[in-house]
C-alpha positions as CSV (number, residue, x, y, z in Angstrom):
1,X,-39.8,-47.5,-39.4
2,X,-38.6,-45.5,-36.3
3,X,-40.0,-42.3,-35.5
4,X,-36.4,-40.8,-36.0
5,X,-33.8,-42.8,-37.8
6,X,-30.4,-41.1,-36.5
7,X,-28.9,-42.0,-40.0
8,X,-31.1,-38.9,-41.2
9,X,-29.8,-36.6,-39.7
10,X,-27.4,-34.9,-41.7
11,X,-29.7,-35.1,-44.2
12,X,-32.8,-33.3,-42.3
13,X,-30.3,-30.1,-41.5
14,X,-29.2,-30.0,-45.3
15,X,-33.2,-29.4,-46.1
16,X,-33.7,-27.1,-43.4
17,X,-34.1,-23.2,-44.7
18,X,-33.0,-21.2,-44.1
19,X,-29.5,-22.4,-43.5
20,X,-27.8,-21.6,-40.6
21,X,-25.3,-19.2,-40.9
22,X,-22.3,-18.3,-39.1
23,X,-23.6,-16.7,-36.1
24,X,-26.1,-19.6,-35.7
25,X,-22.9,-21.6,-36.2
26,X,-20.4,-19.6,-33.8
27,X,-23.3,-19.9,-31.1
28,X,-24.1,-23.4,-31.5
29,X,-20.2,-23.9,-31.0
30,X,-19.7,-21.8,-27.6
31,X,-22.6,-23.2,-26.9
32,X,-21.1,-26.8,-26.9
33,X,-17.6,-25.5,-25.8
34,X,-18.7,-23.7,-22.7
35,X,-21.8,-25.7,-21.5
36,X,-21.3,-29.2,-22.8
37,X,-23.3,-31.1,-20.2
38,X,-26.5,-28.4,-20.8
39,X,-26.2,-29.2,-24.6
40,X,-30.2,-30.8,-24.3
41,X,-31.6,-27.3,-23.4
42,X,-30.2,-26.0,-27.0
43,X,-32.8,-26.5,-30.3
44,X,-31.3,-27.7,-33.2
45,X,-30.9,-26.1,-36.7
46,X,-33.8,-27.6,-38.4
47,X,-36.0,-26.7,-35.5
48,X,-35.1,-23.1,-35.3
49,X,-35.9,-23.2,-38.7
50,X,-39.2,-24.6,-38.0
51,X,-40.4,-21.7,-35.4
52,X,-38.9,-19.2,-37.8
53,X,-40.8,-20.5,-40.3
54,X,-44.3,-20.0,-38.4
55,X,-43.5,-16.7,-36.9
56,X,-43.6,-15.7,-40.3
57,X,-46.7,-18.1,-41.2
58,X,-49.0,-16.4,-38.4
59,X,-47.3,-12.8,-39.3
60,X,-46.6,-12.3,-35.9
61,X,-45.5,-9.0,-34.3
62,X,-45.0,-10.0,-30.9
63,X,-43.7,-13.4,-30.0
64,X,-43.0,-14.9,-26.0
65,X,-40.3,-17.2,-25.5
66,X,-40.0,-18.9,-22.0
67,X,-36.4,-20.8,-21.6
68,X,-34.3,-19.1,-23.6
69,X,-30.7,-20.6,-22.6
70,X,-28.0,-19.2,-24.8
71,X,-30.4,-17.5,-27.0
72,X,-30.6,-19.8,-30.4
73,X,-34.1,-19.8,-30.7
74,X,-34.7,-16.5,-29.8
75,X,-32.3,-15.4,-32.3
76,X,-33.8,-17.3,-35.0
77,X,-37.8,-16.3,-33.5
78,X,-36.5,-12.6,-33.6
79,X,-35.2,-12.6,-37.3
80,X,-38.6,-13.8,-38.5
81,X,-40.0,-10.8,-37.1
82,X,-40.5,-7.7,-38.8
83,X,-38.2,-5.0,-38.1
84,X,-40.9,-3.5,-35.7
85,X,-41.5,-6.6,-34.0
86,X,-40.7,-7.6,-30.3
87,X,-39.5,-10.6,-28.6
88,X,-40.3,-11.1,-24.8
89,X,-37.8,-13.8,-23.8
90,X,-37.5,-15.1,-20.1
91,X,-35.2,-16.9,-18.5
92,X,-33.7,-17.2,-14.8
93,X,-30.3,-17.3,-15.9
94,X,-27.9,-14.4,-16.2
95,X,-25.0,-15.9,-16.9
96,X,-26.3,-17.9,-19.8
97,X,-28.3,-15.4,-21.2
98,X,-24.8,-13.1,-21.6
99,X,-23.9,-15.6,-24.4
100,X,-26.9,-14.8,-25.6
101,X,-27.1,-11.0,-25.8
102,X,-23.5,-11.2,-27.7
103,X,-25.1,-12.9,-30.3
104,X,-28.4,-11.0,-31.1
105,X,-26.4,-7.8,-31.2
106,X,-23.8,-9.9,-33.9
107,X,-26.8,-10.6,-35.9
108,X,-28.4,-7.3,-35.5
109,X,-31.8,-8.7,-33.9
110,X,-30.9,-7.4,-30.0
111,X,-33.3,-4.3,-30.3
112,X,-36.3,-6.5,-30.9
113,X,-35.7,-8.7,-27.7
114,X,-36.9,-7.6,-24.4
115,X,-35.5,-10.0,-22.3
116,X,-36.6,-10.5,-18.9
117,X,-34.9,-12.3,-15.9
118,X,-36.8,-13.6,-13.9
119,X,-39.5,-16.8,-12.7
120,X,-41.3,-17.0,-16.2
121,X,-44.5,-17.5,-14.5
122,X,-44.1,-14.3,-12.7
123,X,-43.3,-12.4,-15.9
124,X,-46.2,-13.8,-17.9
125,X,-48.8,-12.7,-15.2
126,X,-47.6,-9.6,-15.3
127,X,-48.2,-9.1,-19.0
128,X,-51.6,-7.5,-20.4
129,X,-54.1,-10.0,-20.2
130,X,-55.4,-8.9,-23.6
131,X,-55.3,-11.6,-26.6
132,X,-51.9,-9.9,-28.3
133,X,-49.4,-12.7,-28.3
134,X,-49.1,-13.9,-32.0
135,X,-46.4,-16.5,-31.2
136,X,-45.3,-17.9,-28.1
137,X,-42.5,-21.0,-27.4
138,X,-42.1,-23.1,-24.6
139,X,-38.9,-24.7,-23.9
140,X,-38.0,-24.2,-20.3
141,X,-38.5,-26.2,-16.9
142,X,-41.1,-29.6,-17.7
143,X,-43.2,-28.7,-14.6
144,X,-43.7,-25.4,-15.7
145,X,-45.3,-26.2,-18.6
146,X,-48.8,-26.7,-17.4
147,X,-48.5,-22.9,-16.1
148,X,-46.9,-21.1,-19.1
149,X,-49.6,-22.8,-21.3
150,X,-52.4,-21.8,-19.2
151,X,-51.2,-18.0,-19.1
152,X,-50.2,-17.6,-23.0
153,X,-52.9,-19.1,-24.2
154,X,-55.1,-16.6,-22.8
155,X,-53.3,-13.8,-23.9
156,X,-52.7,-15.7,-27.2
157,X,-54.6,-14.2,-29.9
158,X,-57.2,-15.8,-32.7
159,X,-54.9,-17.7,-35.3
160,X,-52.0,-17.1,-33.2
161,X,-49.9,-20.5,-32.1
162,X,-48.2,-21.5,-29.0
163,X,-45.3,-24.0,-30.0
164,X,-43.8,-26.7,-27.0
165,X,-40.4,-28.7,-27.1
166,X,-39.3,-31.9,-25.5
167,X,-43.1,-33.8,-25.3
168,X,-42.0,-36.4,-26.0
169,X,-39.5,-36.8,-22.8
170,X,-37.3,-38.9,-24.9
171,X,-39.5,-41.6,-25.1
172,X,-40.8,-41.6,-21.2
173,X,-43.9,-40.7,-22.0
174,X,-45.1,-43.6,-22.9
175,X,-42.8,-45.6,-20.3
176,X,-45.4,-46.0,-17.0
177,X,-41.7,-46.1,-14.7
178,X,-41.1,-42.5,-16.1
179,X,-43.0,-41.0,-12.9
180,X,-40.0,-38.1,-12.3
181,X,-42.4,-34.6,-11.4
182,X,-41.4,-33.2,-15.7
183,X,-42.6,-36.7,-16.7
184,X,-45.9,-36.2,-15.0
185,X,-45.9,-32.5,-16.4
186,X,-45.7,-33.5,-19.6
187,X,-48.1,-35.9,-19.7
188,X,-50.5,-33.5,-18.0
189,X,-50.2,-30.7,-20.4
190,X,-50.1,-33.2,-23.6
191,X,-53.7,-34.2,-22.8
192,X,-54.2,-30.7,-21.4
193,X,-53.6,-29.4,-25.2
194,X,-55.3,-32.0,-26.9
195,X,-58.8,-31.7,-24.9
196,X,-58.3,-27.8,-24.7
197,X,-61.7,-26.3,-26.9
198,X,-59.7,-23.0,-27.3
199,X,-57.3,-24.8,-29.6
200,X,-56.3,-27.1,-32.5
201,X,-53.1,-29.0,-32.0
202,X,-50.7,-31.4,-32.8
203,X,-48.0,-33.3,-31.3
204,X,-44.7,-33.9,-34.3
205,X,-42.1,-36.3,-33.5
206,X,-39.8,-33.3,-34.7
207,X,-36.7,-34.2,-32.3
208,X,-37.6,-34.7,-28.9
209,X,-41.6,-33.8,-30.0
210,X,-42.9,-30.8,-30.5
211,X,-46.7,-29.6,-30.0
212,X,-48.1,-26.9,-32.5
213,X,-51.6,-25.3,-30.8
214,X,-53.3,-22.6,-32.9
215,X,-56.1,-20.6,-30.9
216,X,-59.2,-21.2,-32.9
């Protein structure tokens, strides 16, 4: 059977909870209407469900986002907080991130995300190098990667998990013509994770793969 059987699809969102309501909806919809050919950089329902689900799992208090787009899995990372808790979210992109803002204040979630514009890997060496990060989520440029693993996990804290998105390349991975610079990246920090002593992992074909670490 194949990893992901597109037929199952409808079926996969219906068991996803929570549900997404109509702000994830409405924002999911702009999101397509206004930005159709960036449509790969938004997660899908069942997989904001998934990160909402371990930020509450770990308890976390504050969560790190790198690549936050239009803001969907921010949103759905920030609702899973407590009402204390605080999102850093970084992105380069104004303009996208607009959509964004409009939404987290809709749901009532905007005073727990400090969102930060500018290179990620400039805002993550600038945070405390203490182990506070409870929850942190990748999703942003594939050469990155190696980089904002490398400083979150070091300021991740015992128990706490670092989530990634797209491992899997769509397949390329595994394809030895794939050699674009995000193909190589991804395979670098895939076998950077699974060697890494600090953590356990584990790479789900949820989607385009996703890699769960949890700092031992």
């Amino acid at each position: 059977m194949d990893i992901v059987n597109p037929a199952l699809n409808d079926y996969l969102l219906a068991h996803a909870s929570p549900a997404a309501d109509d702000v994830l909806r409405d924002l999911a919809a702009e999101t397509r209407q206004s930005l159709p050919r960036h449509l790969s950089m938004q997660i899908t329902q069942d997989e904001g469900a998934f990160l909402a689900l371990l930020v509450r799992l770990t308890g976390a208090r504050l969560a790190v986002e790198v690549g936050t787009f239009t803001g969907y899995s921010a949103l759905c990372i920030a609702r899973a907080l407590p009402a204390d808790g605080r999102l850093i979210a970084c992105d380069v992109s104004d303009e996208w991130t607009q959509v964004a803002r409009r939404y987290w204040t809709r749901a009532g979630v905007a005073d727990r995300i400090d969102l930060r514009i500018a290179p990620a890997a400039d805002t993550l060496r600038a945070l405390p190098r203490e182990e506070t990060v409870d929850f942190a989520f990748i999703d942003a440029d594939k050469a990155g990667y190696p980089v904002y693993y490398e400083e979150l996990v070091t300021r991740l804290r015992p128990g706490g998990v670092i989530v990634l998105d797209n491992v899997l390349r769509e397949g390329r991975v595994i394809d030895p013509a794939a050699q674009e610079p995000a193909d190589k990246a991804i395979r670098e920090i895939n076998d950077t994770v699974t060697a890494d002593p600090r953590v356990d992992s584990v790479l789900l074909p949820l989607r385009d793969g996703v890699t769960v670490a949890r700092k031992r």
